[in-house]
Each structure stands twice: as C-alpha cells, then as structure tokens.
RODRENTOR-171525 format. One record per residue (C-alpha): residue in three letters; x, y, z. Coordinates in steps of 0.25 Angstrom, whole numbers, plus 5000, padded with zeros to 4 digits. Layout:
REM residues N
ALAXYZ
...
//
This chain:
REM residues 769
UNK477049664999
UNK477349665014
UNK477449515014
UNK478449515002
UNK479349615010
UNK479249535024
UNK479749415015
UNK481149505010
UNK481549505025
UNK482049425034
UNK483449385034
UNK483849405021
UNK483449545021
UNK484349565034
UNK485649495027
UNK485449585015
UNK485349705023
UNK486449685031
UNK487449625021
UNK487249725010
UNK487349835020
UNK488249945014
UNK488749975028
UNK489349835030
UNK489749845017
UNK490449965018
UNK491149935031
UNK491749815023
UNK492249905014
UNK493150005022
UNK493749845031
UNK494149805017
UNK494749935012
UNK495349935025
UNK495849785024
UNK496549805012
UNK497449905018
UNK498049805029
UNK498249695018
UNK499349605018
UNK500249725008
UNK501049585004
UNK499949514995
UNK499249594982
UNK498349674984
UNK497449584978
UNK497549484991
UNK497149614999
UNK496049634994
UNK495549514996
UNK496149525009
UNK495349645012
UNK493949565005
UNK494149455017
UNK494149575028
UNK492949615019
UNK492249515021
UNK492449495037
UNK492049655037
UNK490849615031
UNK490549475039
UNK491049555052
UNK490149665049
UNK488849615045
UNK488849565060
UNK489349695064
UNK488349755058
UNK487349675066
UNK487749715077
UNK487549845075
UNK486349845070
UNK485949775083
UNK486549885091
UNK485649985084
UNK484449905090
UNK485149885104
UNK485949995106
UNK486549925122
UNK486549785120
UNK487049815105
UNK488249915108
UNK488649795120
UNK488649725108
UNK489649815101
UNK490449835115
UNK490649675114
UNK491049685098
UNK492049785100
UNK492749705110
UNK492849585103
UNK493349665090
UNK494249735098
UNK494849595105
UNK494749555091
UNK495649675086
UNK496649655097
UNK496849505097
UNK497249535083
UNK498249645085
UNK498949545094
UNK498949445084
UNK499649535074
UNK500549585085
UNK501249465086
UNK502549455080
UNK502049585073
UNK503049695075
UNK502049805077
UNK500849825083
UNK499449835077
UNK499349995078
UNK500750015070
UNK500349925060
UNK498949995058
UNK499850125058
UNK500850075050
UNK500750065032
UNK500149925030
UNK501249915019
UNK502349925029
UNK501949805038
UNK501749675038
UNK500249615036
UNK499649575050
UNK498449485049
UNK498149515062
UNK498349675063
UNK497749675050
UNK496349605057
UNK496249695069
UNK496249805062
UNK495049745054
UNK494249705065
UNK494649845073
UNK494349935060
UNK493149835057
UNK492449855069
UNK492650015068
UNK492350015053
UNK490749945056
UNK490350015066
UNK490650155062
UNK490150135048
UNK488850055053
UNK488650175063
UNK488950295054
UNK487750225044
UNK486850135050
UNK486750205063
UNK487350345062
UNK487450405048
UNK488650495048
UNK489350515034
UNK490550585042
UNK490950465048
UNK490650385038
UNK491750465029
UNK492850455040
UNK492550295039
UNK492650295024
UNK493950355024
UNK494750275036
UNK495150165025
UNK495550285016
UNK496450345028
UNK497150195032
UNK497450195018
UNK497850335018
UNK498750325030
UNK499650225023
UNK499750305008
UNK499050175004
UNK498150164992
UNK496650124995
UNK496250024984
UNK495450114974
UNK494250024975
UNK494250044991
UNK494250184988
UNK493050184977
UNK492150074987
UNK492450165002
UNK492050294994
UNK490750234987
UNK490450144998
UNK490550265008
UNK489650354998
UNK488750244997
UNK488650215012
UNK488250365014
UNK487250385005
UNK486550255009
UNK486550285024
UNK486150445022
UNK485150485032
UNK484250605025
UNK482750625028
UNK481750675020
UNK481250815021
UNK480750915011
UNK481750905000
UNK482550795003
UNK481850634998
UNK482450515005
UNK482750424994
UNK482850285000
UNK483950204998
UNK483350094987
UNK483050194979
UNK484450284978
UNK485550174979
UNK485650164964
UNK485850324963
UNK486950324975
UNK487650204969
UNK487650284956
UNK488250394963
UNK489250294970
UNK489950254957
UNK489950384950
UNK490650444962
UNK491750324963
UNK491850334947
UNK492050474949
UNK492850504960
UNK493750394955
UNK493850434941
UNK493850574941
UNK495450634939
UNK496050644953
UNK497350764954
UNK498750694954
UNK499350764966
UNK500850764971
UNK500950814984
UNK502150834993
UNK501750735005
UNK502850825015
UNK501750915019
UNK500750785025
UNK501950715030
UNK502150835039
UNK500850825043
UNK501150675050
UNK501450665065
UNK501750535069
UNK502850525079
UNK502250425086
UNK501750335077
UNK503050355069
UNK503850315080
UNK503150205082
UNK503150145071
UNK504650185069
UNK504750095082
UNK503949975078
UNK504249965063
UNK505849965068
UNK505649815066
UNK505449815050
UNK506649895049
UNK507849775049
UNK506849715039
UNK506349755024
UNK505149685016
UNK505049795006
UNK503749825011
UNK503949975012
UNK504249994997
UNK502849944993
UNK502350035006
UNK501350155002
UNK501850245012
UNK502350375008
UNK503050475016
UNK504350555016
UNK505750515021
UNK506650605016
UNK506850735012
UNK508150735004
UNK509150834997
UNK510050754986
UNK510550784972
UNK509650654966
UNK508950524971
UNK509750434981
UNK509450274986
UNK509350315001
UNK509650185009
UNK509150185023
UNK509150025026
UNK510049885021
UNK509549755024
UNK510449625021
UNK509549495024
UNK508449455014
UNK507549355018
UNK506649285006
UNK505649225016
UNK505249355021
UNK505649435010
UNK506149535018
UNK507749585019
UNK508349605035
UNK509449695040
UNK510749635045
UNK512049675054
UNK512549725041
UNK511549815039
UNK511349875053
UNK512849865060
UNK513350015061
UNK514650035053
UNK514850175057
UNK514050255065
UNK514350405071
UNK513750505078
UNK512850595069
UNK513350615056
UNK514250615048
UNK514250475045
UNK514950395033
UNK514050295024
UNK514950255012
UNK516150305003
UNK516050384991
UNK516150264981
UNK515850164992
UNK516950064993
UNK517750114980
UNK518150204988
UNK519050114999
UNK519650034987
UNK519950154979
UNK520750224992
UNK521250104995
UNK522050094982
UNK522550244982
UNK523050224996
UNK523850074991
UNK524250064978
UNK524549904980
UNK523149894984
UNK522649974969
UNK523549884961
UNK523349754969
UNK521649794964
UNK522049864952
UNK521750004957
UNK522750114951
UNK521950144941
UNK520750194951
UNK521750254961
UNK522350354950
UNK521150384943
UNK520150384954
UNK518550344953
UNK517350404950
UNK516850454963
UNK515250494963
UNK514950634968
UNK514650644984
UNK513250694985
UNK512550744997
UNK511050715001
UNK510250765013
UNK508950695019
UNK507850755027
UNK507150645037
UNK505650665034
UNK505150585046
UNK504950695054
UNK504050775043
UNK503150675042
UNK503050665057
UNK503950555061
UNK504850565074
UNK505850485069
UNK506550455056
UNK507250325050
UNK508250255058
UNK509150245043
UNK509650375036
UNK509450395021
UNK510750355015
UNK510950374999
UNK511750284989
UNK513150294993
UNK513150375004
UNK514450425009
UNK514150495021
UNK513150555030
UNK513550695031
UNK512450735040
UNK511350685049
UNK510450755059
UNK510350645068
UNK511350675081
UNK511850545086
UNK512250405081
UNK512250375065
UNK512750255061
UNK512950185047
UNK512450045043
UNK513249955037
UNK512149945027
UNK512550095023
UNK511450135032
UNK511350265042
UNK510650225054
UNK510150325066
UNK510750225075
UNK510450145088
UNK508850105083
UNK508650265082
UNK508050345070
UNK508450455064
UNK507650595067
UNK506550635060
UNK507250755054
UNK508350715053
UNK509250745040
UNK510250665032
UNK511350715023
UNK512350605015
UNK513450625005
UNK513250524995
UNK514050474983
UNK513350484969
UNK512850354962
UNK513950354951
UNK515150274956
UNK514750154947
UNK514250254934
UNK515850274933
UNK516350154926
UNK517650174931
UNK517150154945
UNK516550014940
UNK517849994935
UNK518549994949
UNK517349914956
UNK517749804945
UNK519049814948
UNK518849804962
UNK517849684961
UNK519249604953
UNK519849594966
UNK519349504980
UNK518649594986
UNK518949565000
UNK520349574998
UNK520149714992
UNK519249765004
UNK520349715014
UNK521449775006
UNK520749905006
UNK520349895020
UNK521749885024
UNK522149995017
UNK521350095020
UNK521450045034
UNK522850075035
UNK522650205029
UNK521650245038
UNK522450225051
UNK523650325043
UNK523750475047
UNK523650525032
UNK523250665029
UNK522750605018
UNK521750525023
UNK520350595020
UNK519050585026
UNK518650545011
UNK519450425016
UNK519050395029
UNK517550395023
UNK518150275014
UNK518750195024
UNK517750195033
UNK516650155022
UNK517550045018
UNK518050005030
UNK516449985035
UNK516049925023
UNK517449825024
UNK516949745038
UNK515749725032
UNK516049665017
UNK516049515024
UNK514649565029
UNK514149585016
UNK514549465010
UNK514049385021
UNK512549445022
UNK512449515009
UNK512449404998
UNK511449325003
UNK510249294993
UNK509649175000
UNK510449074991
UNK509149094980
UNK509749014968
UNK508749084959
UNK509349224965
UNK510749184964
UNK510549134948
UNK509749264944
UNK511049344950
UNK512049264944
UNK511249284931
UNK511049434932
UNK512549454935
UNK513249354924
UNK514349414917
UNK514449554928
UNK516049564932
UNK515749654943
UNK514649674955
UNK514249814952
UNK513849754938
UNK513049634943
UNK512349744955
UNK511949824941
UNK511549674935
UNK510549654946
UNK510049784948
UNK509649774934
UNK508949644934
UNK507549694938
UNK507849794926
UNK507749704917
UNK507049594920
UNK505349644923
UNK505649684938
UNK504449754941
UNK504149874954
UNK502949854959
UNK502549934973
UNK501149864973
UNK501849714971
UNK501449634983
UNK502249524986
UNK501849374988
UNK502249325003
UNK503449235001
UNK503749344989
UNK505349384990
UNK506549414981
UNK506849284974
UNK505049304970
UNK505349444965
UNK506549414958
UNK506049284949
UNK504549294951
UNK503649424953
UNK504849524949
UNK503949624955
UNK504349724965
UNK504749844974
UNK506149874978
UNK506149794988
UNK506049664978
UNK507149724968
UNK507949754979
UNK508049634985
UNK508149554973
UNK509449634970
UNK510249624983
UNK509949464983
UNK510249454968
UNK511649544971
UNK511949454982
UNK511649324975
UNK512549374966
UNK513849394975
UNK513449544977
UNK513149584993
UNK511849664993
UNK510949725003
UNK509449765002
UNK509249915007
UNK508050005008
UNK508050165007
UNK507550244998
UNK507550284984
UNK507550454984
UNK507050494971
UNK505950594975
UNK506550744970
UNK505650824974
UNK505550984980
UNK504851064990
UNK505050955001
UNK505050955016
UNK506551005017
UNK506851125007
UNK508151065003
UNK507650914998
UNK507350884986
UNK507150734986
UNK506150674995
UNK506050545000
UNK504750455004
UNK504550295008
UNK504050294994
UNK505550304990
UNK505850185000
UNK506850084990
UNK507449944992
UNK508749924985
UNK510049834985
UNK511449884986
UNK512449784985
UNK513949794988
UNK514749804976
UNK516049764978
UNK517249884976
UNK516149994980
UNK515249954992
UNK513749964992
UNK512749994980
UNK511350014977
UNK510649974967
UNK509149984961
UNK508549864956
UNK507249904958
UNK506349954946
UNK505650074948
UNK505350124933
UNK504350014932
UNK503450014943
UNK502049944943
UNK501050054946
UNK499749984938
UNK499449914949
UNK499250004959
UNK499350154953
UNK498950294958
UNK497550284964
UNK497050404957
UNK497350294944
UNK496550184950
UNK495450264955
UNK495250324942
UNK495350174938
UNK494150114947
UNK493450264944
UNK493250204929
UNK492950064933
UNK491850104943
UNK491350204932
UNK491250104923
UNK490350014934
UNK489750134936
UNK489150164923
UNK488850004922
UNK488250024935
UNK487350144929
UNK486950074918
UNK486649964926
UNK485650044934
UNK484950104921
UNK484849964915
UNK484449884928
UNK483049924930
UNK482749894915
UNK483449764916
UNK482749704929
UNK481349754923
UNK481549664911
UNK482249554919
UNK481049574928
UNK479849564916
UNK480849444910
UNK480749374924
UNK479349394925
UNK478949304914
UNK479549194922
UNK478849224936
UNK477449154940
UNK476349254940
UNK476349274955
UNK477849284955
UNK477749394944
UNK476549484951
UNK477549484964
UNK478749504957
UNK477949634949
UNK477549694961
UNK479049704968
UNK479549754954
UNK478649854952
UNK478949914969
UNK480449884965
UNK480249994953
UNK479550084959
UNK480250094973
UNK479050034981
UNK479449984994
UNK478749844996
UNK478049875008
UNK476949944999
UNK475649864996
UNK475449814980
UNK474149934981
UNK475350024986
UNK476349984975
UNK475150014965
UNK474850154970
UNK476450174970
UNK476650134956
UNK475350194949
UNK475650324958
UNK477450324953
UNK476850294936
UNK475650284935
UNK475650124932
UNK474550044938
UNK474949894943
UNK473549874950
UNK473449744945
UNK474949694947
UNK474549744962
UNK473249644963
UNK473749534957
UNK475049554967
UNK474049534978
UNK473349434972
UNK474549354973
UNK475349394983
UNK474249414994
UNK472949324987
UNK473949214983
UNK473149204968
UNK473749174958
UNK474149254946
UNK474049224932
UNK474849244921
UNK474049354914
UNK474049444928
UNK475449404929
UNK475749474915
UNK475049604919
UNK475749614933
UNK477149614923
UNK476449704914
UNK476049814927
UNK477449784930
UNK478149834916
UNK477149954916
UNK477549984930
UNK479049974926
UNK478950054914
UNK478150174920
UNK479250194932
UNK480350184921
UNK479650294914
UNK479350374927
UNK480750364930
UNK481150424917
UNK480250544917
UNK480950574931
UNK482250544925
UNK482450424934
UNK482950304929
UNK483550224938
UNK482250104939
//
C-alpha cells in the first residue's frame, strides 16, 4: 500500500492541490464580481460578463503563483516577507503606471472615478486595470491569511461583503448569481477551514468524509434563502440621506465633473443612482428644465451647448427675475394688435382683439434645494424652472441671477446655487393649445411671413414702450421684455436650431410624418406621436452599440430611454422646418407626504432626471413635448431583485434535489459500474483494483497494510476478505500471478464487503455510501 501511495505523488498531486484550491478559487470569485462592476456600462451586459470571465481568469493564473509565494513565506518567514516587500512594489509601480495612462486626456483623476457611479462615466481601460491589480493584490493576501495561515471568520466576513458594499454604494444591483456563489462560496470556505480539536464531546470529522453533508447544506441554504418570501418595503430614503456628509467629496466632484456639464450622452437617465433633488409644493406634476443643448453630433452621439444656450438675456440682482410671458409669444402679437388696429387688420386680428384669448390659470410652485439634506455643500448651478414659466417670484440666493437664453435660470459667474436654497415661480397652466380658438389664432398667425410680423410687432411695442401712458402695466412690460429677448435671437434660432445633419433618411421620415399638417403645432403633435404608434420601446437596461446614435434608433433598434426619443424628436422637427432644442430636467411626478419640508408634497429624485424636445412654434414661442414612451417599459429583463432571487432559488432547488438524488444514486451506480468493469480487467489488475475499492468504501486511509485493512473491515461488519488480502500480496509484493478462479473470489469478497457496509449504514440510518 505504501508504495501505491508514493506513486499518487509527485507533481501531479501538487498541480491538483493547488489548482483546486478553494481559496484560489474563491479569491477569483470576489475579482470577477468586482470586475463586473467597472465594465464598459456601453456594451450588454452579456459582453461584461465575459469581460469580467477574462479578469477571472488572470485572477486565477496571477494568483496560483501568488499563492506560491506565499506558501513559501510560510517556510521562510525573512527571505519570504523580502519577497513580498519586492511584490508589493512592483504591483504598486504596476497600479500607478496605469493611473497615469488612464489620466491622460481623462478629465478626472483615478480616485474621483473610483468614487464616482460607474454609470456616470466614461469606461477607462486603464483606471479600470489599476484597480484590479491594486484590489487583487489586497483580495489574495487577506483571504490566503485569514484561512491558510490565520483562521479568523470575522475577517473573513468583512471580506465577503466589500464587493456587496462597491455594489452598494452606487444603488447598483449585484447580479443574482454573484450573490448566491459569494454567500455559498463564503459558507463553504468557512466550514472547510474550521479549526476544532477533539475533546470529550466534540469528534473531528475529517474533511473527505463531510464535504458531501456541507455541500448538502450549501444548496439547501442558497435554495432557501433565495426562495423563501422576502417583505416588499417602501421606505422614505429622506432619513439616510440625512445621514450623508460629504462636503468634500461633493465639492470635489462638483469641481471635476464641471466638464461633462456643456455636454450630454444620456448616460444618466440609465444611471442607478438614486437620491433627492427637490422637495417641492405645486398644485400637479410639472417638466422641470434645468439645461438646453443645441448641437448633435452623430459620431459621438452626444448633443453640446452653444452661445444660444449659455449667453445671458436678462440677469439681476436676486430675484425677481422674468422667464417668459403668460401665453409665451401670443401674447406680444395680441397686444400688438390692441394697441394698432392697422396692424390687426393687416393680420387679420380684430376678431382676437375684441373677443380676447383663452388665457391659462397662473400657478405658483416652490422648490426646496435638497443637496444640503443629503450632505452636500453646494447645489446645482441651474434652477428648476417648469413648463411655461412666467417669472421667478422668489429665490434665496442673494446676489446675481441671470436667464439663459435657452429659458434657463443660472447661479451665475461659474457659481452654484446654495444648498438650501429655495425656488418659488409663477407658472402658466398647460392649456393654451387645449383651447381651439387659441389654435385658431396660432394658424392665423403662421398665414402671414413671420419675420415681417415679428418686426411689425417689434416696432410697435417699441414705440409704445418709450410713451408715458398710465396705461402702460407691468403685465405689459413682462410681455415686451419677453418678446423683445426672444425677437434678437429668432435669426439664432434658425441658424443653429434646424440643423439634422443633412440625414436624407431623417429628412424623408419627417416629410412623411407631416404630409397634409397646415400648421407647425400639428406637425410637433404629428411627430410627438410617431413613437406612439410605431413599436418604440423604453428600455433602461438597453445598452447601446458603439457607433449607435439617433438615425440607429429611429430605423433600426427603436429601443430606448428618453434621451433616444428625445433626440429623435428635436432632429425630426428640425428636419422638418421646425427649430428644436434638446433639454434635460426633470419629470416631477412623485406626490408623496410627510417629506423633509412640511409644506411639499411632491418630491423630486435623479430617478426623475428626463430628456425632452421643445421646439419653437411659430406665433407662441417655446414648447415642450413628450415623445418618450413610458407606459411600456421593458422590466423582464432586469426586474426586482427579490423576483430574480426567487427565480435562481427555484433553479438551484431544482439542481439541488438533482444533486441529492444524485448522491443517493452514485454510490449504487459506481458499484455496478465497478463489478461491470471488473470482468474486463486482468486478474492482477482486478485484486488491486478490489483492494482500493474496498479502503474507498469503508474510509480506510491507504497508508494502512492489506492485514490492517482486513482487521478494519471484518472489525466495521463483520466480513472476512482474508483471502482478497493474500492474494493482494501475492501479486502486488510476490509479483505471482493470479488466475482467474482467485480473481473471481477477490470480486466475490468484494460484493460481500459492499453489501455489508450498505447494510451497516442502514441500521445506523446512514446512507450516503
């Protein structure tokens, strides 16, 4: 027997070892989990995981000889820990040669990027390899500590839950099967590595004879935990946001983000962040624009602010500050042909004059700055302004305020706004183009050249302006100022805001969506409902193909977020003669109570955070619009992690039990396998091959003497294999042959053997062999 096992060693004993070592193994685990996370968020999320299987497989390569190297340190505690000093410095040159790399033409360094939500940034090979090599590093050599050298289950446990906590800082789902192979690997690793000692009432088991029973366990608790009902909880988030302070870091990465803010890929409507943004009093939901952007480009599928966007057409000291007109630019005209009655009948307007419009209710909203609850020290640099805002009645902010000519209110000078600070506006209700009268003067308006008209109205109103009237109201000097701001900058609009990259394919699919409309307000409603009606799908886990922009998502994939119906809307609007801008805000829907400030009842989070087109319909002014389908969102993909626990609980069940039976069926079908075999084997080969068989059954180490594994076997059942034993040593030792009669009672001792543990193990209640 002693010669047998000194043939089982050598160097395939070592690689099989230490390549099936579940520590190794384990360590791999937590890198790829971790990988996954820093993935290229562009590609599917089937490309990351194979992205995260290559960082894998380097764990493993990497660490196998890491290993080594700590198991020589063991032996050679100063020349080994020299060893490590050495390691350290080349994976700490290794980890800063990279950072530089990724630094370049990078617009943040490596620390912000960590820190930042990988959702919200740009992929960066090279970041994303120093932090494998400096978390690798860290990963195998505490978890090769805390198991081969030092058991110590606590640290173990804050190990197991670092990939759960960078998951968990981002609001960002763990794939389910990450979850369910960390917790059994972790319970397995534990179990394995226990340190007990015998004593009066505790029996060692050794580790060949308990794997199956702890890989039992293993998959009944993942099947459990998984699919047993977990409580559906909604929980007001104001309390832990409180609980943040991060001025610093916050500032910081107001500071260093500041680049991506003239820019807009979308990337933060598919973003799992979630935190509050506003508290907010209003009578219903509001679009809340914070941000326009003029310039698309289809190579980097990204849109780009402008002089339009950013130049200041008003600006004051604190508030209040005027934002638009009651019914935008209806208004001017409308004046315009009270004050001249050449000017109503040169545009046929008498009729309006005498019988006025249909003028929208004036609302009032308030909004509370949320950044400083949740530990900021600074707020946005843009103010949350609704839908047809008329005028900021009230801010906070003591010093300059100035309005973009995107609509925008801006803190001014490259400064934010508090993190307190409070916003009230008076708003004009969403239902000037309900009234169909109103439509019908925006039609008549659109009959006439609309340059012509704007000057005409300009020259009225300017003249009017400069007279002493007592009749002149500050309801009037709102008007004019609106449509004075909005007269310098029509050319603008034209110039910059009908550009859709001459795509012939963009420019026929508007000219077929708005065949037969008269006027512009229908063609915007025309387009809006395109994607209604034409399979457009929302999809927040749709990852889009480099090279992937509008012109794809309008004739290929027609899947999307807001950002893609968005855009698709402004560049069909403008390839259909309509100016159009992309603008970013939010959508405030969330009515909810008992929030921060007593008095709000809406609350606003970056989960509202909305893409959407406003395009400028002649005879009114600006106008949103909402081409984005919500009402059927793609939720089978990804859906609630409760759901796809529950889902992986039944499948791992289901291997479970397969597993189970397995082990009840296994022992049965490698002894007939074994006596099938047999009859195949030569004599000699069958008397060796009986012998291991029988230690194998009965859990007799192979260090034991054939007499030994005699008196083992007739001691466990009573079964004597005497002569299976001689002719063993006859063979093995006094190299005789064997013939085929002695051959036939060493399988006979065998099945006798077999049969009497099976039946032992029974009458114990064991049946597991």
């Amino acid at each position: 027997m002693n010669e047998i096992k000194k043939t089982k060693s050598g160097l395939r004993s070592f690689l099989l070892r230490t390549l099936l070592d579940p520590v190794l193994w384990y360590t791999v685990l937590i890198m790829v989990s971790l990988m996954f996370h820093y993935r290229d968020r562009v590609n599917e999320d089937s490309q990351g995981y194979f992205f995260a299987a290559k960082w894998g497989v380097a764990a493993y390569i990497v660490g196998w000889l890491l290993f080594r190297i700590f198991d020589y340190m063991q032996k050679h505690h100063i020349i080994g820990f020299g060893i490590y000093g050495a390691l350290m410095a080349l994976f700490g040159f290794g980890v800063r040669a990279s950072i530089d790399k990724g630094a370049e033409e990078y617009p943040i360094s490596w620390l912000l990027w960590f820190l930042t939500p990988q959702d919200s940034v740009e992929y960066n090979s090279w970041y994303t390899l120093g932090f494998f090599i400096l978390f690798f590093l860290f990963m195998a050599s505490v978890i090769y500590y805390f198991t081969h050298v030092r058991y110590r289950i606590f640290m173990n446990f804050l190990i197991f839950i670092i990939p759960f906590a960078i998951y968990g800082k981002e609001y960002e789902k763990m794939p389910t099967l990450f979850i369910i192979f960390l917790a059994v690997g972790y319970i397995l690793l534990m179990v394995y590595y226990r340190q007990l000692k015998d004593n009066e009432t505790t029996e060692f088991v050794g580790r060949n004879r308990s794997w199956k029973v702890i890989a039992a366990y293993a998959m009944a608790f993942a099947a459990l935990a998984a699919i047993c009902p977990k409580p559906k909880i909604t929980a007001n988030r104001t309390y832990l946001e409180t609980l943040i302070n991060a001025d610093k870091l916050t500032d910081r990465l107001d500071a260093m983000l500041n680049v991506f803010r003239n820019t807009s890929s979308g990337q933060q409507f598919r973003s799992s962040q979630v935190w509050g943004v506003y508290n907010a009093v209003a009578d219903g939901p509001l679009r809340l624009k914070t941000e326009t952007f003029t310039t698309y480009s289809f190579e980097k599928d990204e849109w780009h602010t402008e002089l339009v966007d950013r130049s200041y057409s008003d600006n004051t000291e604190g508030s209040p500050i005027d934002v638009g007109s009651r019914m935008g630019l209806a208004d001017a005209f409308l004046e315009a042909a009270r004050l001249d009655s050449s000017f109503a009948d040169k545009y046929g307007l008498e009729e309006y004059v005498e019988k006025g419009l249909n003028v929208p209710e004036l609302k009032h909203a308030k909004f509370y700055s949320m950044a400083g609850i949740i530990g900021a020290s600074k707020g946005g640099d843009t103010a949350p302004v609704p839908q047809f805002a008329v005028k900021m009645t009230e801010c906070t902010r003591k010093g300059f305020i100035g309005r973009l000519r995107g609509g925008v209110i801006d803190a001014g000078n490259n400064k934010s706004f508090s993190s307190t600070e409070r916003f009230e506006f008076d708003y004009s209700d969403d239902t000037f183009f309900e009234s169909s009268y109103n439509r019908d003067f925006i039609e008549q308006i659109n009959r006439a050249d609309y340059e012509t008209l704007l000057n005409d109205t300009k020259d009225i109103l300017d003249w009017y302006s400069q007279e002493d009237s007592p009749e002149k109201s500050e309801e009037f000097d709102q008007i004019y100022k609106y449509f004075a701001s909005e007269y310098v900058v029509y050319e603008e609009y034209r110039a910059a805001l009908l550009d859709y990259g001459g795509k012939q394919r963009i420019k026929e699919l508007a000219d077929q969506i708005t065949a037969g409309c008269e006027t512009e307000y229908e063609k915007a409603f025309r387009l809006e409902q395109y994607f209604y009606n034409n399979d457009y799908i929302y999809d927040l886990s749709y990852k889009k193909k480099k090279g992937e922009n509008a012109e794809n998502f309008l004739f290929d994939t027609h899947t999307g977020v807001c950002y893609e119906y968005a855009t698709a809307m402004v560049l069909l609007a403008r390839a259909a003669g309509i100016p159009a801008r992309y603008c970013e805000g939010y959508n405030m829907t969330n009515r909810e109570s008992d929030l921060t400030f007593a008095d709000a009842n809406y609350y606003v989070t970056t989960q509202d955070a909305h893409g959407f087109p406003e395009l400028y319909i002649k005879g009114y002014g600006w106008v949103s619009f909402e081409p984005t389908i919500t009402d059927e969102v793609i939720t089978t993909k990804d859906g609630s992690a409760t759901e796809m626990l529950s889902r992986a609980g039944l499948v791992i069940l289901l291997i479970g039990l397969l597993a189970v039976l397995f082990l009840f069926v296994y022992p049965w079908l490698t002894h007939k396998i074994f006596v099938f075999r047999s009859k195949k084997r030569s004599p000699k080969e069958l008397v060796m091959a009986v012998m291991h068989r029988i230690c194998k059954v009965y859990d007799i180490e192979d260090v034991n003497t054939s007499r030994e594994v005699c008196g083992l076997v007739h001691e466990a059942t009573g079964v004597d294999i005497e002569e299976t034993a001689m002719l063993f040593d006859k063979s093995v030792y006094g190299e005789k042959p064997i013939n085929e009669n002695e051959k036939q009672r060493a399988l006979e001792d065998y099945i006798r053997a077999y049969e009497a543990f099976r039946e032992s193990r029974k009458r114990k209640g064991i049946t597991n062999r």
